[in-house]
N, C-alpha and C positions, 0 to 999 in steps of 0.2 A: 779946555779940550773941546774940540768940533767933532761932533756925531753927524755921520753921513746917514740921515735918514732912509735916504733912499738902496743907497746898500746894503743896511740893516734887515730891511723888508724884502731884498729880494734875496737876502740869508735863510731868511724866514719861510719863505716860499719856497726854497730850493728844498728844505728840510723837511715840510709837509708832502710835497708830493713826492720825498723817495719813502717816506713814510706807507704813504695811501700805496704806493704801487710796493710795496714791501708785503702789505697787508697783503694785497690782489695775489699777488705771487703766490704767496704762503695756501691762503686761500683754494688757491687753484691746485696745486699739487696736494692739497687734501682731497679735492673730487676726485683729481687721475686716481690716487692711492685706493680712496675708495671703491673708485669703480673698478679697481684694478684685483683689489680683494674678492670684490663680489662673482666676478666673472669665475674666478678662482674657487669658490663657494660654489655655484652653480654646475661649474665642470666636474667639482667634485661628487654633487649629488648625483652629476648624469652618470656617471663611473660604477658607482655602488649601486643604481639602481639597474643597470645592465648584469654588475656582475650575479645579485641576488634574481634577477629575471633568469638568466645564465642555470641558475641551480636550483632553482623551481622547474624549471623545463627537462633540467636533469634526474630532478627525483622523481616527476610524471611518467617520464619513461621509463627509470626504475620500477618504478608501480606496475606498470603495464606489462615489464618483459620479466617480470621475477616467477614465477612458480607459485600456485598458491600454498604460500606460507605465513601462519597468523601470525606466528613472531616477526618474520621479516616487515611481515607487511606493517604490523606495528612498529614496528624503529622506524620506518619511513614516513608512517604520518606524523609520528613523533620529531622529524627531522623538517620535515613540512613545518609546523609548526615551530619549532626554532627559527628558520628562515623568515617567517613573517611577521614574527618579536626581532630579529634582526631590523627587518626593513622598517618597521615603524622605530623603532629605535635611531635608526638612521636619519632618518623624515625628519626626528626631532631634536637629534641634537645638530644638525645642519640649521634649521629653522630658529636652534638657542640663538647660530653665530650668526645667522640674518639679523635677527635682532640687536644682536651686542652690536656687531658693522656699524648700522645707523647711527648709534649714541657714540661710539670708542672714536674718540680723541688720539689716543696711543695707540698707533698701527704697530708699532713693534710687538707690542704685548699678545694685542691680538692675533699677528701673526703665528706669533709663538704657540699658543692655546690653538689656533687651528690645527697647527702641525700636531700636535700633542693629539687631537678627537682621531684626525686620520689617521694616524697609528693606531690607535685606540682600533678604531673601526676596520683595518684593515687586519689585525690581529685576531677578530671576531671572523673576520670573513674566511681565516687562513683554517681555522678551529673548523668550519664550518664548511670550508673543501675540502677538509682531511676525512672529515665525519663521511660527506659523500660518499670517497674513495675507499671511506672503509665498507659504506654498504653495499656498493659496490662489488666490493670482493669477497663480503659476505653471500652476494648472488649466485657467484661463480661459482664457490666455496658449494652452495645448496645446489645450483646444478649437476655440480659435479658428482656430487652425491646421490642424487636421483637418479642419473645415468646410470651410474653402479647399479642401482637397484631396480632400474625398470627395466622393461624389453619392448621399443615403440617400433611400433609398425605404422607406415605413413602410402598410403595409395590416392595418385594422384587421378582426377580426370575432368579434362579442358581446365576451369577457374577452378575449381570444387578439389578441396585436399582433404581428405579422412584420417585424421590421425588417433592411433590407438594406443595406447601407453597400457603398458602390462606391467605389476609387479605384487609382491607378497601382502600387501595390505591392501589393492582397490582396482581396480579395471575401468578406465573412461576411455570412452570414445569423443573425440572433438570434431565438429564437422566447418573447415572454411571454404566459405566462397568471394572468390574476390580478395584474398589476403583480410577478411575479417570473419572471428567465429562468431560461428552460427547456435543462439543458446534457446535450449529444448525442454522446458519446465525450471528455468532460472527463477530461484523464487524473487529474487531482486527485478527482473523484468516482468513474473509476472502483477508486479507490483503497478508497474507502468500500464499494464494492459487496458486496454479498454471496454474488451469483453473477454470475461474468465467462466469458460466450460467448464460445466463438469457433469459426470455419470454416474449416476445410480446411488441415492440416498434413501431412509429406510424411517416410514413414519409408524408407527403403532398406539394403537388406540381403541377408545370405546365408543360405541352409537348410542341413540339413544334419538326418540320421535320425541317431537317439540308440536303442539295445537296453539298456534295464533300466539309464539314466545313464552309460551309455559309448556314446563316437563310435564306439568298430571291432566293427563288426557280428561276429557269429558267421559261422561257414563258409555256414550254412544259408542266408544272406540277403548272400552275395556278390555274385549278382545285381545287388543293389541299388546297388552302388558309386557314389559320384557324383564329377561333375567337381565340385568345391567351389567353383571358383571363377565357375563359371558356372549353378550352383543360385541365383538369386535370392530376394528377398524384396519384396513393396513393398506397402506399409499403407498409403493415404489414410484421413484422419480428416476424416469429412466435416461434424463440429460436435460440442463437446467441451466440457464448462463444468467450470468452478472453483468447489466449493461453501468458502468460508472457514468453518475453525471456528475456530480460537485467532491473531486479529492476524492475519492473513493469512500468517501461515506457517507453520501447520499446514494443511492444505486436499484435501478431499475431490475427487477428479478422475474424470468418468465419461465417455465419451466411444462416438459409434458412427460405424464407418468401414467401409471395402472390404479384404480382405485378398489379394495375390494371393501364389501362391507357384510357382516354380516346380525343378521336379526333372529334373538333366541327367546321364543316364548312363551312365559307361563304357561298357558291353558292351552288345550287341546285344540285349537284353532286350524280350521281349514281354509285352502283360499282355492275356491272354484273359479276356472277359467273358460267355462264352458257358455259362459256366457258374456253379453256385452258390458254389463258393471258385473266388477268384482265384487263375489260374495264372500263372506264369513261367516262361516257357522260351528259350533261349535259339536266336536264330536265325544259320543261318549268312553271312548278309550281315553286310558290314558297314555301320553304317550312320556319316554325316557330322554328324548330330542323332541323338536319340532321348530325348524329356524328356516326363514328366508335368508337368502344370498345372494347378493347384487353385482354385477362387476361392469367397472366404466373408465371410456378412456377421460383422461383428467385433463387441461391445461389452466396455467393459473398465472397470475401476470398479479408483482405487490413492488408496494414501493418499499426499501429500505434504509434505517437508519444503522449507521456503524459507528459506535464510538473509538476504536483501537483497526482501521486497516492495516497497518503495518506490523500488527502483531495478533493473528489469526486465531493465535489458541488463547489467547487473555482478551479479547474483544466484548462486548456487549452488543446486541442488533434485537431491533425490532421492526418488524415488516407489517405491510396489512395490505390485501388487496381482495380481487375477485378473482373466481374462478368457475368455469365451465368443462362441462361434461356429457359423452353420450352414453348409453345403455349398451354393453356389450354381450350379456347375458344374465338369465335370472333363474334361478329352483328353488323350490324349496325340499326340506327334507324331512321326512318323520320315522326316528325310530319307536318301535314299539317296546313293550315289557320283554316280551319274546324276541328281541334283538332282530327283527323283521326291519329290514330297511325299505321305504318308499319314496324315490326321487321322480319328482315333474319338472318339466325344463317348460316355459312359459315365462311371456313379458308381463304377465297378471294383471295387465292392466298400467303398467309403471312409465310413469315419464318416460321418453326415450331422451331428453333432454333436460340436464338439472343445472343451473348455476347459484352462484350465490358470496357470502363473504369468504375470507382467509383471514388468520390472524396467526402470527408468528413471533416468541422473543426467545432468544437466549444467552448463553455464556459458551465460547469455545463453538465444539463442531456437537452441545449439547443443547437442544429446542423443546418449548413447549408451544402444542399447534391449537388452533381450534376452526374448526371448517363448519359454514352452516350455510342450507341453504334457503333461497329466498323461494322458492315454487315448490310446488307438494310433490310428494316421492310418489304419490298416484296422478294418473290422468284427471284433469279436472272432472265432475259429475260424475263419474265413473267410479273410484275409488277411495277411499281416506283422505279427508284435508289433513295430513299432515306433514311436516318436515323434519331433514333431519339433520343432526348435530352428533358432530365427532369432535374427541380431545384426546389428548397424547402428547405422545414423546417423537422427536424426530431427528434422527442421527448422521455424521457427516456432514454438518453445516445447511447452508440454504445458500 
């Protein structure tokens, strides 16, 4: 038998390249399939992440137009938060089937299993417009209720609308301009603020003269001995603002108030103004009173620490700065045994100008203060080298 070699080989040849181009083929419709999946995968993500953008923007608005109601408003950030375990959820089981695409060999399979997640996902999303719809009609549901029970009065004029809502538990007035309201001691804004007023706080305390940072005076100014406990202090701060610098708990405090003080003393001490230094001499009465009383305008400028801004009555703050003062008036008083009152009005000789430190800490809208200051409460040569020093208590915050 004769083998036709050459026939043989070009059997051979005919056999490989429907082979090779079998492959290419096969080949090739795996990339179409794939890239055909992926597209598929991708449209799908654009789909679900419109429709959850879709209903984010629908429950903002719900927020926005609902009444304030704490319940309400709780189911809706409760439903906020559903929606965004949604969409990460979604993120990731799209992102599974990006992965599985790459490796899957069986488009059939995977097809199948896509179809199966979009269901899945589109079953979440349905849960998840119905929910809306229902808070929704919970809104309505609370409007309509409100209405029944208020009596709103609405007066317009140019941009500016006044609206007054009347009813059995509360009475607000809303003020808008420009179709947005206008909010008037919001404590959530005044959170924001960056400078926060306020009027008239109440310090009380004791005096007491200080010789070169010691309480025990030298021989020379025994005179001056005081009842301590009946040497007062007391500071109205008649408006006082909060400059924020870092998050509201670092914060710049400056504030201008009334100072009085007054000085109650042992011994029968006189203070002569009759001349150019101040004399003290001792008289032989005795007397039942016998007190100096100072009064000066204040301002004081400290810096402060805040632990808690955001929660005003649980906070901690320590402040510390300086402050300055002028002499507004001065007398002293002396009652006798026989209830004989004698009042002199006279600057004694007294600084017309004092300044010196601040110190401040405490808990809530409750302070402990301590003021001292650095120049003598007499005219230099003239009067007493001494200074003085108050501590106390100081109420309504700082």
């Amino acid at each position: 038998m004769k083998i036709n070699f050459h026939a043989y080989a070009k059997i051979l040849l005919a056999i490989a390249l429907m082979s090779t181009f079998s492959f290419s083929s096969a080949q090739s419709d795996n990339t179409s399939e794939r890239t055909r999946l992926g597209k598929e995968l991708e449209e799908l993500k654009s789909d679900f992440i419109k429709e959850v953008t879709t209903l984010k923007n629908k429950a903002e608005a719900l927020h926005k137009d609902v009444p304030d109601s704490l319940d309400l408003n709780t189911q809706i950030a409760k439903f906020k938060m559903q929606v965004e375990m949604f969409q990460n959820s979604t993120n990731e089981k799209i992102q599974q089937l990006e992965e599985r695409l790459k490796a899957e060999s069986r488009f059939e399979t995977f097809e199948k299993d896509m179809e199966l997640q979009e269901n899945t996902l589109l079953k979440e999303l349905n849960e998840l417009t119905d929910e809306l719809a229902s808070l929704d009609e919970s809104k309505d549901d609370l409007a309509e209720d409100n209405s029944e029970k208020t009596d709103t009065t609405e007066i317009r004029w140019g941009s500016t609308r006044i609206v007054i809502i009347d009813d059995k538990n509360k009475k607000s007035t809303d003020i808008y301009k420009d179709g947005e309201k206008m909010n008037f001691g919001d404590k959530k804004k005044d959170k924001d603020k960056s400078v926060d007023v306020k009027m008239f706080s109440l310090a009380l305390g004791l005096n007491s003269f200080m010789y070169k940072y010691d309480l025990n005076l030298p021989a020379k100014y025994q005179d001056l001995d005081l009842f301590q406990s009946r040497s007062w202090n007391v500071n109205l701060t008649l408006i006082q603002a909060k400059i924020n610098i870092i998050q509201h708990r670092v914060n710049l405090i400056t504030g201008l108030g009334v100072d009085w003080n007054n000085y109650r003393f042992r011994n029968s001490v006189l203070f002569s103004s009759r001349t150019d230094t101040l004399r003290l001499t001792r008289d032989t009465l005795s007397y039942e009173k016998n007190k100096l009383m100072t009064q000066n305008l204040i301002g004081q400028l400290m810096l402060e620490v805040e632990t808690r801004p955001d929660k005003k009555e649980n906070t901690f703050h320590l402040a510390g700065g300086v402050f300055g003062g002028f002499l507004l008036n001065a007398r002293t008083k002396l009652i006798t045994q026989e209830d004989k009152k004698i009042k002199t009005e006279d600057d004694f000789q007294l600084n017309n100008f004092r300044y010196g430190l601040c110190f401040l800490a405490g808990y809530g809208d409750f302070n402990l203060y301590v003021n001292y200051t650095l120049n003598d409460i007499f005219r230099k040569d003239l009067g007493p080298q001494v200074q003085n020093i108050s501590f106390g208590i100081k109420f309504s915050g700082i």
